[in-house]
Structures are given as structure tokens and as C-alpha cells.
TORMIDREN-133111 format. One record per residue: residue number from 0; residue in one letter; x, y, z negated of N, C-alpha, C in turn. Coordinates in pm, whole numbers, plus 50000, padded with zeros to 5 digits. Example, Ala and Ser with C-alpha at 12.3 -4.5 7.8 and 13.67 -1.06 7.14 Angstrom:
2
    k  r    n_u    n_v    n_w   ca_u   ca_v   ca_w    c_u    c_v    c_w
    0  A  51319  49431  49220  51230  49550  49220  51320  49670  49220
    1  S  51285  49775  49292  51367  49894  49286  51290  50003  49213
***
This chain:
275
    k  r    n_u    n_v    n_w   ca_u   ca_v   ca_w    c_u    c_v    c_w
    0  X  88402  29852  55870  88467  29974  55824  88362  30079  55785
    1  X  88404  30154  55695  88319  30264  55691  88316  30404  55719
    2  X  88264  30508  55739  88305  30626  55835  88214  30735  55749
    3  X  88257  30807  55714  88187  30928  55681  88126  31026  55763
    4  X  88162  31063  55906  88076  31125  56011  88049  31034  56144
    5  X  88063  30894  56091  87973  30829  56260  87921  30731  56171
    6  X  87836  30675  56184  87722  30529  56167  87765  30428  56246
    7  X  87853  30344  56196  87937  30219  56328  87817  30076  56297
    8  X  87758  30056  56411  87692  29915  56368  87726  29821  56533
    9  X  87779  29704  56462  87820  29586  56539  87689  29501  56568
   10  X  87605  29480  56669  87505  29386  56673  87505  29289  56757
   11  X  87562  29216  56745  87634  29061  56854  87734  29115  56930
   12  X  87696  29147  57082  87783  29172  57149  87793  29300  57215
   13  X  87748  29397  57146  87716  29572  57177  87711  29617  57052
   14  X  87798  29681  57032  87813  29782  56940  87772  29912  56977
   15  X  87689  29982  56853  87672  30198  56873  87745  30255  56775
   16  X  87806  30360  56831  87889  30430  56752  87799  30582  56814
   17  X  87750  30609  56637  87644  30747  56663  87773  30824  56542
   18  X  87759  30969  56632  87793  31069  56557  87719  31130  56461
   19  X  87738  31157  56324  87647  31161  56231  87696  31291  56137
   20  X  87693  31409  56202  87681  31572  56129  87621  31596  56139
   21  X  87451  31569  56170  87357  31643  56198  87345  31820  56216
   22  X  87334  31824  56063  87293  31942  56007  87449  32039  56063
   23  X  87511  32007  56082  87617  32043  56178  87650  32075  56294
   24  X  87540  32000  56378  87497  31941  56517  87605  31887  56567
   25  X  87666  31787  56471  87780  31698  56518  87882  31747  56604
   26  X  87903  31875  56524  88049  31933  56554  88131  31887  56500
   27  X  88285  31883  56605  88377  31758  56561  88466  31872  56485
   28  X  88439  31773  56315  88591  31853  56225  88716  31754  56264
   29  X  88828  31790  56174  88909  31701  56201  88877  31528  56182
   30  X  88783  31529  56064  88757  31395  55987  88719  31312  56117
   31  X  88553  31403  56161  88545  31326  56266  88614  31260  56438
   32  X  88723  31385  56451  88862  31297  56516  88882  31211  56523
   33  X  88936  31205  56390  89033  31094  56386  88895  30973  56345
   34  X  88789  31014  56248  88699  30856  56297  88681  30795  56448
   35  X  88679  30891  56558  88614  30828  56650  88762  30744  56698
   36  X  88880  30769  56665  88919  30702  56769  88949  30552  56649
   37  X  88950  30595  56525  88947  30441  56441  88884  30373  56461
   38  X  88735  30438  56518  88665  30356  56536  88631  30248  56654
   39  X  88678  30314  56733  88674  30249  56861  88810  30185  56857
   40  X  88902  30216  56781  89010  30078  56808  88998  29978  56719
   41  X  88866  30019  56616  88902  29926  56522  88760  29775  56574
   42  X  88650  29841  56661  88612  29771  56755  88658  29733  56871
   43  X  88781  29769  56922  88859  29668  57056  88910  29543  56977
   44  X  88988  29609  56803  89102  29481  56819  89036  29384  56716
   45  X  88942  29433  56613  88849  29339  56527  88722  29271  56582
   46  X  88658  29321  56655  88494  29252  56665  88525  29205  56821
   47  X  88387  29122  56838  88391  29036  56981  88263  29117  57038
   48  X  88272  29258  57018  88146  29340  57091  88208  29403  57246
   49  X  88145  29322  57313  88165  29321  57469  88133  29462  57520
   50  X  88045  29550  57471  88035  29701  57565  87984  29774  57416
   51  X  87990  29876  57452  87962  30025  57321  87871  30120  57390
   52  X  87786  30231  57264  87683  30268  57310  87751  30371  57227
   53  X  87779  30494  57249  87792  30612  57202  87656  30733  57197
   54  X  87630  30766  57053  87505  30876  57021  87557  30981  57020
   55  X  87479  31011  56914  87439  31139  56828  87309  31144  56773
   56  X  87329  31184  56642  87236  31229  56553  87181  31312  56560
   57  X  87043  31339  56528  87013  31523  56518  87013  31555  56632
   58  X  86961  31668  56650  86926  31757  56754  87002  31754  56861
   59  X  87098  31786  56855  87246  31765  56967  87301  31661  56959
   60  X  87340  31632  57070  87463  31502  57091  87612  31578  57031
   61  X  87637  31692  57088  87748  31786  56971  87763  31922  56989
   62  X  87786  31955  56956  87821  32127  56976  87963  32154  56946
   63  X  88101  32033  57000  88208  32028  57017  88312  32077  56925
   64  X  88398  32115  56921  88502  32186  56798  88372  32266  56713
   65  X  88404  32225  56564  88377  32285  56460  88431  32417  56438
   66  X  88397  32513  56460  88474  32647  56459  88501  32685  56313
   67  X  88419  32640  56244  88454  32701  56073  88521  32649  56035
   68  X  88571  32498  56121  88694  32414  56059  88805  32443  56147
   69  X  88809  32513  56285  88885  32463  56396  89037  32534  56288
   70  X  89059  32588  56193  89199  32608  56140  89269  32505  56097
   71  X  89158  32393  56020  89212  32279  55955  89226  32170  56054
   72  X  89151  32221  56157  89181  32116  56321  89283  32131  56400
   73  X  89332  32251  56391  89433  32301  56500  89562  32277  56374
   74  X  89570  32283  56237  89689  32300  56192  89732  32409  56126
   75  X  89800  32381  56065  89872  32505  55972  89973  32638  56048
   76  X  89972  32765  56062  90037  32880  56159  90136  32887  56080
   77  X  90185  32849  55947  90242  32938  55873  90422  32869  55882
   78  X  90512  32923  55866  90631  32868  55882  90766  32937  55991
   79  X  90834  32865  56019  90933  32858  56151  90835  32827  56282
   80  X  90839  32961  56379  90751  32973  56480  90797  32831  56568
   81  X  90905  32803  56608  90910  32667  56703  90881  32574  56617
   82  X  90917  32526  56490  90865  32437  56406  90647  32391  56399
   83  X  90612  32523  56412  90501  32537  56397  90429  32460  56574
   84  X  90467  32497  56649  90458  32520  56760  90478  32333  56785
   85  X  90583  32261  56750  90576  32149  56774  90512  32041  56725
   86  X  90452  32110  56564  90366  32053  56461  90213  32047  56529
   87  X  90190  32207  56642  90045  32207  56683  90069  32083  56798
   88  X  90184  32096  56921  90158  31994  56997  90147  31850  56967
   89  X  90223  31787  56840  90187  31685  56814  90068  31651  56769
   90  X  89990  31745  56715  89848  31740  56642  89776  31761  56809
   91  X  89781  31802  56898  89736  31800  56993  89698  31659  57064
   92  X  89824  31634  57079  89831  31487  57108  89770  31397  57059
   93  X  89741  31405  56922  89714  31290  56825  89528  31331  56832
   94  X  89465  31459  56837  89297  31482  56907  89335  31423  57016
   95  X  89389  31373  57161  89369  31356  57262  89368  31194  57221
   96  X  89443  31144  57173  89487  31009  57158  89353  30942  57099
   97  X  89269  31036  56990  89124  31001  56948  89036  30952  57054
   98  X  89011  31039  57160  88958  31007  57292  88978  30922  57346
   99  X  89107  30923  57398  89177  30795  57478  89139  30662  57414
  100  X  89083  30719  57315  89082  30518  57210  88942  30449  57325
  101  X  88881  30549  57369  88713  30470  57436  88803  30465  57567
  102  X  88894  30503  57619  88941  30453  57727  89012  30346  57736
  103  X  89038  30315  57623  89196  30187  57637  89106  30056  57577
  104  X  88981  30129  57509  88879  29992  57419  88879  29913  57556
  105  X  88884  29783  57544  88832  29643  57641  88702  29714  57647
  106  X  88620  29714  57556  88472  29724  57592  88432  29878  57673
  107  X  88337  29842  57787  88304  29931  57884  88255  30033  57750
  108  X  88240  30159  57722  88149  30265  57675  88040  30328  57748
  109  X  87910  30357  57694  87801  30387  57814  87729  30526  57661
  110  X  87742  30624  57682  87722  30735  57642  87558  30800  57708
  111  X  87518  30791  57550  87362  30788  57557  87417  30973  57531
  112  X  87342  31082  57605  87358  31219  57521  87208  31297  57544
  113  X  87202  31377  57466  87117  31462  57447  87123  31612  57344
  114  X  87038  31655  57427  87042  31828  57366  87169  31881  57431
  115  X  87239  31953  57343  87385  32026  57393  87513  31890  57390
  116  X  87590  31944  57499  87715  31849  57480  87850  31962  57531
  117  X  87865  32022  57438  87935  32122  57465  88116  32125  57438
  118  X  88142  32150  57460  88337  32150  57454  88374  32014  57455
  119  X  88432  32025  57338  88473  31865  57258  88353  31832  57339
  120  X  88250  31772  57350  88119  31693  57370  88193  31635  57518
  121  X  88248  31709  57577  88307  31703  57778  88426  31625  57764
  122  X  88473  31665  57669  88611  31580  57628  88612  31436  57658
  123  X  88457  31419  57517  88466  31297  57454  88383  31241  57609
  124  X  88262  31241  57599  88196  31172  57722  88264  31139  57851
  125  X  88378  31251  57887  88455  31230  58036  88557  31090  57999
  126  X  88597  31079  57875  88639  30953  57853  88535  30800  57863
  127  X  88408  30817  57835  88372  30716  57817  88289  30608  57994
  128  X  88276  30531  57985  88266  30465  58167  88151  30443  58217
  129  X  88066  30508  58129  87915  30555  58206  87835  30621  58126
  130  X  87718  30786  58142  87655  30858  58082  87540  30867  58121
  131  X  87442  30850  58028  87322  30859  58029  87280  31000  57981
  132  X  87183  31066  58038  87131  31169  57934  87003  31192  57910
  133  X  86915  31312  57879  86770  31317  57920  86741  31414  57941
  134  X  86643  31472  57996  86598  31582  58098  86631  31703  58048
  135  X  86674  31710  57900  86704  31816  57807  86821  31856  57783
  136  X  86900  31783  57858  87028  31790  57827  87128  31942  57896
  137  X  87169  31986  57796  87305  32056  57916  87423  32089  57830
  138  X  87512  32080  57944  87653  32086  57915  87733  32243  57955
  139  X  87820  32224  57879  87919  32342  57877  88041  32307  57851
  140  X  88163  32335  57923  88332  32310  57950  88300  32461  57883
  141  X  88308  32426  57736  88278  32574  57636  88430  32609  57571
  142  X  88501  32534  57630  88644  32641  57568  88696  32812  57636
  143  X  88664  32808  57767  88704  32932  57812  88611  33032  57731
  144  X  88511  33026  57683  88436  33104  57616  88509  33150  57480
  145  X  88609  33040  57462  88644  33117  57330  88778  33149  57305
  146  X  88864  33130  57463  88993  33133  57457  89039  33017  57442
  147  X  89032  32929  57489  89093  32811  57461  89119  32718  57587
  148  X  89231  32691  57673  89250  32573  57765  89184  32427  57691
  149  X  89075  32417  57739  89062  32251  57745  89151  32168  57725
  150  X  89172  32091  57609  89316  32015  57620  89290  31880  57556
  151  X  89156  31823  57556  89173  31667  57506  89115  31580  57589
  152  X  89126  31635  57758  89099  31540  57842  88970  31564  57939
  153  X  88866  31682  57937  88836  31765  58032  88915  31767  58168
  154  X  88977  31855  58152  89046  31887  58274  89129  31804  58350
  155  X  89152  31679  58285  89225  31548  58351  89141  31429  58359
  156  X  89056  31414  58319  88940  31310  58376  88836  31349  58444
  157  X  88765  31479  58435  88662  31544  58504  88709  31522  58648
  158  X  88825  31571  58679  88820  31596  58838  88765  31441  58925
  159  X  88762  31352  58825  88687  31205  58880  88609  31174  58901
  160  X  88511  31274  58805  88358  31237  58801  88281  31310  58819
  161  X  88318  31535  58871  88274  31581  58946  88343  31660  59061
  162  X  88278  31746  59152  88345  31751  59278  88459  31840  59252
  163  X  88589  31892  59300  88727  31961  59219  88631  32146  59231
  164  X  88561  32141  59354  88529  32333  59348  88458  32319  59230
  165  X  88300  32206  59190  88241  32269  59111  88331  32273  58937
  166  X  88402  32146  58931  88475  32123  58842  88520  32300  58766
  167  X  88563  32296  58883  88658  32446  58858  88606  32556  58825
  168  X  88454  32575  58880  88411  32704  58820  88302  32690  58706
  169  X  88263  32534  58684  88189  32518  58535  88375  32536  58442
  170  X  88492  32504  58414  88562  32517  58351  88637  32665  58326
  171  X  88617  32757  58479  88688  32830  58436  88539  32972  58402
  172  X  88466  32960  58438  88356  33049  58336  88263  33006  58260
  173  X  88271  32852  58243  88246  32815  58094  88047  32845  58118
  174  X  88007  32834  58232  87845  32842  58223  87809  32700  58208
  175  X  87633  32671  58162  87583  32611  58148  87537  32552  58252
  176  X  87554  32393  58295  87536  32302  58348  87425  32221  58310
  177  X  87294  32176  58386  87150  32113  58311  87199  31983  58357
  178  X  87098  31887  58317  87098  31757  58362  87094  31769  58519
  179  X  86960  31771  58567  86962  31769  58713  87071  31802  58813
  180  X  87228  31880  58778  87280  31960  58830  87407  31828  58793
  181  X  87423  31772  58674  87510  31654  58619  87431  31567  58693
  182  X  87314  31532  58729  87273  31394  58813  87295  31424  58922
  183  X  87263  31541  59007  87312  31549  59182  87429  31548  59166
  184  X  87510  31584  59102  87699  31560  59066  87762  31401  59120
  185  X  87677  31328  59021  87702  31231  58987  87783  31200  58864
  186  X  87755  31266  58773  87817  31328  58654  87749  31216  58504
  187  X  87625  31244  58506  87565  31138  58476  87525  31015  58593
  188  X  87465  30888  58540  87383  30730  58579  87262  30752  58587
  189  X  87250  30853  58450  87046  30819  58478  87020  30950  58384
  190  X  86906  31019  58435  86804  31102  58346  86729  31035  58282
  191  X  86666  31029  58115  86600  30994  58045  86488  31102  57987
  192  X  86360  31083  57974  86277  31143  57905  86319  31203  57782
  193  X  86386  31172  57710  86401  31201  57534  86545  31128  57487
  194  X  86578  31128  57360  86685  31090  57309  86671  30946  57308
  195  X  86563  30916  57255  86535  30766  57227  86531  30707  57361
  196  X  86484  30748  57478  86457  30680  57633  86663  30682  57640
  197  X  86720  30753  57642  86843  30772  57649  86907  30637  57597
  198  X  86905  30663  57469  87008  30555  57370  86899  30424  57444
  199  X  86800  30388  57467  86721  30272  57535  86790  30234  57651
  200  X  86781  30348  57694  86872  30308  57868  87013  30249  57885
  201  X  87060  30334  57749  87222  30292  57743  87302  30172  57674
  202  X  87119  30140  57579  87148  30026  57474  87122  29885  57659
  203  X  87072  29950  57717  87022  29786  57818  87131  29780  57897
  204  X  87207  29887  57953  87304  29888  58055  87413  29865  57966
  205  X  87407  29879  57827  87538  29792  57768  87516  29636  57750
  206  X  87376  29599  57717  87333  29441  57734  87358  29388  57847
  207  X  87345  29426  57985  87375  29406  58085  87500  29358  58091
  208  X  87610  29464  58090  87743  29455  58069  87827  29296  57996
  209  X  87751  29293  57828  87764  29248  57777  87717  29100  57816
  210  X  87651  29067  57914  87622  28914  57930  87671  28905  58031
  211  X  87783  28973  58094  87895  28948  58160  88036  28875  58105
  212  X  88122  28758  58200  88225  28753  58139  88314  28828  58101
  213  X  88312  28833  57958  88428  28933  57885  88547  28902  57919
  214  X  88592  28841  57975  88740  28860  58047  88722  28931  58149
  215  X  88627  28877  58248  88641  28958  58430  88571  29121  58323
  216  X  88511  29161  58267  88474  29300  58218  88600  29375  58148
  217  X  88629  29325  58081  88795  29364  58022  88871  29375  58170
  218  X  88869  29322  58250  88977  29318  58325  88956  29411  58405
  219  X  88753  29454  58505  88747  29524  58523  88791  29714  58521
  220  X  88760  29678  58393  88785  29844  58324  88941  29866  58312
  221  X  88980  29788  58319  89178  29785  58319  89169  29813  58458
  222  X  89138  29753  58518  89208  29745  58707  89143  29907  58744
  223  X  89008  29954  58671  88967  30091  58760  89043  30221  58662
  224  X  89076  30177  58565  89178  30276  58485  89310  30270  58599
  225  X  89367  30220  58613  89512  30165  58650  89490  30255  58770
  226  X  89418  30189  58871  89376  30218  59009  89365  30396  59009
  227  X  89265  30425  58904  89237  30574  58900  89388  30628  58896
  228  X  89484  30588  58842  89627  30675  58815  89741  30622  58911
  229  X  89722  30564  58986  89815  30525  59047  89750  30485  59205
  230  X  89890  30451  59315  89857  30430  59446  89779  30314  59500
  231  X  89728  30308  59579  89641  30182  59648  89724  30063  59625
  232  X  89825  30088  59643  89921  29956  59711  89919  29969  59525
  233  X  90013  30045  59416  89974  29980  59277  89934  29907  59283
  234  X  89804  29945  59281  89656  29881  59251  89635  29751  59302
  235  X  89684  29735  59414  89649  29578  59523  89720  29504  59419
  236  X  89850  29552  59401  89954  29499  59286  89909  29435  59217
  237  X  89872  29526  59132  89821  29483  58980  89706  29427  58973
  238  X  89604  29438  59032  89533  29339  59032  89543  29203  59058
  239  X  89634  29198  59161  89704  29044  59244  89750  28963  59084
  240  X  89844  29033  59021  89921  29001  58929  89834  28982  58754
  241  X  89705  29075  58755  89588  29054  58695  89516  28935  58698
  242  X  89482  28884  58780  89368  28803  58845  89492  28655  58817
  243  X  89636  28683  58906  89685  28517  58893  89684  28487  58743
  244  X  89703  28557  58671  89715  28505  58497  89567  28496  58464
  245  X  89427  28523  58494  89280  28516  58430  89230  28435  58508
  246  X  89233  28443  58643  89157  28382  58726  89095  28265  58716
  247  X  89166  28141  58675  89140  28037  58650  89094  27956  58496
  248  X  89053  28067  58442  89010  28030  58310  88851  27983  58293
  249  X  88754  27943  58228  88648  27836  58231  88507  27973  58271
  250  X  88581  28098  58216  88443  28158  58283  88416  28203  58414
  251  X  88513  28161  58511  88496  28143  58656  88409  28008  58712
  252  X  88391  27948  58621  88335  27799  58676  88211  27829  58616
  253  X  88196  27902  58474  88052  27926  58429  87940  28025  58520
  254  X  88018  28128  58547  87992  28217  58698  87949  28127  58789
  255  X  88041  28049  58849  87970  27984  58987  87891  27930  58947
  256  X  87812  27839  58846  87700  27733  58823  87599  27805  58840
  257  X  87623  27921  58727  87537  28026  58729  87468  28110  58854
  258  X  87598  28069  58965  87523  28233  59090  87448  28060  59191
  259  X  87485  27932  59142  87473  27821  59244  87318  27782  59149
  260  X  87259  27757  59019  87153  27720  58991  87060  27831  58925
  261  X  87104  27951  58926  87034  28075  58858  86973  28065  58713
  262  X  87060  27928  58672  87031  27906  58502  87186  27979  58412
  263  X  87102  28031  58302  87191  28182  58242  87290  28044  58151
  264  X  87403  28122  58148  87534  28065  58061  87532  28141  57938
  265  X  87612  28136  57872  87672  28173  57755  87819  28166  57759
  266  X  87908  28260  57766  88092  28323  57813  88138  28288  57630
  267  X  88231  28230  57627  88299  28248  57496  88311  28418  57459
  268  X  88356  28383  57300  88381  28538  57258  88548  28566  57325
  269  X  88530  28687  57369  88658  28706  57381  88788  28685  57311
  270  X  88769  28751  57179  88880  28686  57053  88848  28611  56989
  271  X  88943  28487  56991  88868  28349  56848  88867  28437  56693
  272  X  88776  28379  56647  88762  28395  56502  88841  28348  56431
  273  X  88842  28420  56293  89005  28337  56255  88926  28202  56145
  274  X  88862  28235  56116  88725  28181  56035  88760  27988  56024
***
């Protein structure tokens, strides 16, 4: 596919999806919205790329809502006030649903960032299932700064991945957060030297990933989604009911040879080719 603000490249079994406004500092207009989430569904349901590496171009990883666009982002004011009003929430929905695409992708996402990762930037990263950054990095939950509730998934995935007090007062006064402060969090995986040590770190921990069986990895990231939204007992559930339909398929036997002679396998592709 092709994309006018991200650079999508498929390379065996890891795909990067870099944001590409530079000169912008990869502030998200609408265009780029709606690319990221094409893009990432159009890598769950077309390619056999087992984990994803999310960038950025240029100086920043993003500097979040495009403000010179945010009119053509948010929608048209003009009309029947409840008419208008249901036109913004569905357009709401449909930015959140962009995001959600790196959550629902089979493939794990591992988010290389650097420089600023500001508004949108918290959005997008709190969706993705592991962040790398580098010593340069800092973040900002930058909507209260401009009047704006957080609304594409901040404030409903964060409370997972940092503690609920600090959560609450980086969101509700909108200050600047450094790396070191995201690594004692546990907010980020790893500090990196530079952009390039970053996308390095995130390109190996997606290789990693990726020479895992793509079924038990798919299945993974389903069972800790599920689990995250629902009760223990769910969860025992659905996994029980997970596992009896996969369990017994040939890359459980490739696993054991593998953990019994410490000689490396090769896992089928997840989707046959139609080829």
C-alpha cells in the first residue's frame, strides 16, 4: 500500500511503520489518522509480519494533533447544533478506532520514540505493547494545555502502564514528563542513547518476538488484551477455551524439540499465501 504521511516497509517477519511529516514534526492531520490505522490493519489482515516497529521521522517522534489542521480534524461546527454534535462524536470514534487498529493487529507493536511525544503521541504509543525511547525523550498528556479532554485512548489505557496518582497529575496539568521519570514508571522497556539506538532496540525486541510461534504470539496479545478488561475468572475462561482450539497445532511440537535439543526451528507463516 501506499501512504502519504507514514513510510510502511514489510521486511520478512517485522514490519516499521515510521511517521513521515517531518518538517511538521509529525503532527497528526486527519490524513495521517486515518493512515495509521489502514495501516496497521492492512498489515494484520494482508502480510505474514509477526511484530511491528513504530517511528518517526525528523526531529520528533510527534508533536500530536496538528493544530493548524485540528478544524479539518475535529469536523465541520456549522449546521443543526445536535446534528453537529453527533457528526463530532462519530468522527471521534472513528480517531480512536485509528489507534485501536495497533491494539487489535495480531502482531505485538514495540514503539521506538524520540524527541517530543506529545498529545496524540500518548494516545498513539499507550496503544502500542512495548516502548522504547532515548535519553532525549519527553512526553506531555498535552491536551489540558489547550482545552481539550484526552479522548483517543490516554486516559483509558494509561491507567495500565502508569501509577493512577501520577497518571492523574501528568494529565490533569499537562507538565512535562523526561525519559528517566517514564523508565522509573515503567512507562517505557528501555532508555536508548539516540533515535537510531532506539529504532535498533525496538527493531531486535521485534526480531525476538518474531521468531516466536505466531500463533502462541497472536494468542498471547489476545489473552493480555481480554484479561486487561475483564475478571480473573474471564480470563481463566478464555484462555481455557483459547488454548483447547490452538493448543495442539504443529508449533507446539516445534517448541518442545526446540527447548529439548536447543537447535532453532522455523514456525509456519501465520496466513497461507494465496500464491
Amino acid at each position: 500500500m501506499e501512504f502519504e504521511t507514514l513510510d510502511v516497509v514489510v521486511d520478512g517477519p517485522v514490519a516499521t511503520v515510521t511517521m513521515n511529516r517531518p518538517e511538521k514534526l509529525n503532527a497528526m492531520n486527519g490524513t495521517m489518522f486515518r493512515e495509521i490505522g489502514e495501516a496497521f490493519r492492512w498489515i494484520d489482515a494482508d502480510t505474514n509480519a509477526r511484530a511491528i516497529v513504530l517511528a518517526g521521522n525528523g526531529k520528533h517522534f510527534t508533536a500530536g494533533l496538528d493544530l493548524k489542521e485540528s478544524g479539518a480534524v475535529l469536523g465541520a461546527h456549522e449546521g443543526d447544533p445536535a446534528r453537529v454534535r453527533e457528526k463530532l462524536r462519530r468522527h471521534i470514534l472513528f480517531l480512536q478506532d485509528c489507534f485501536t487498529a495497533l491494539e487489535e493487529c495480531r502482531a505485538p507493536v514495540v514503539a521506538a520514540i524520540h524527541g517530543a511525544c506529545l498529545g496524540g503521541g500518548i494516545d498513539l504509543v499507550s496503544a502500542c505493547d512495548i516502548r522504547v525511547c532515548t535519553s532525549e525523550t519527553w512526553f506531555s498528556i498535552q491536551e489540558i494545555n489547550v482545552a481539550i479532554v484526552a479522548d483517543v485512548g490516554t486516559l483509558q489505557r494509561a491507567p495500565y502502564l502508569l501509577p493512577n496518582g501520577v497518571l492523574r497529575e501528568l494529565a490533569l496539568t499537562g507538565r512535562k514528563f523526561l525519559a528517566d521519570e517514564a523508565s522509573k514508571y515503567g512507562f517505557v522497556n528501555a532508555v536508548e542513547a539516540d533515535r537510531d539506538a532506539a529504532v535498533a532496540k525496538a527493531t531486535a525486541i521485534a526480531e525476538e518476538i518474531a521468531s516466536k510461534s505466531p500463533l502462541a504470539v497472536a494468542g498471547t496479545k489476545a489473552i493480555l488484551n481480554h484479561s486487561r478488561d475483564h475478571t480473573i475468572v474471564d480470563g481463566l475462561d478464555y484462555v481455557a477455551t483459547w488454548n483447547s482450539g490452538q493448543l495442539l497445532g504443529e508449533d507446539l511440537m516445534k517448541a518442545a524439540t526446540t527447548a529439548l535439543t536447543r537447535e532453532t526451528v522455523e514456525f509456519s507463516e501465520l496466513l497461507e499465501s494465496d500464491d
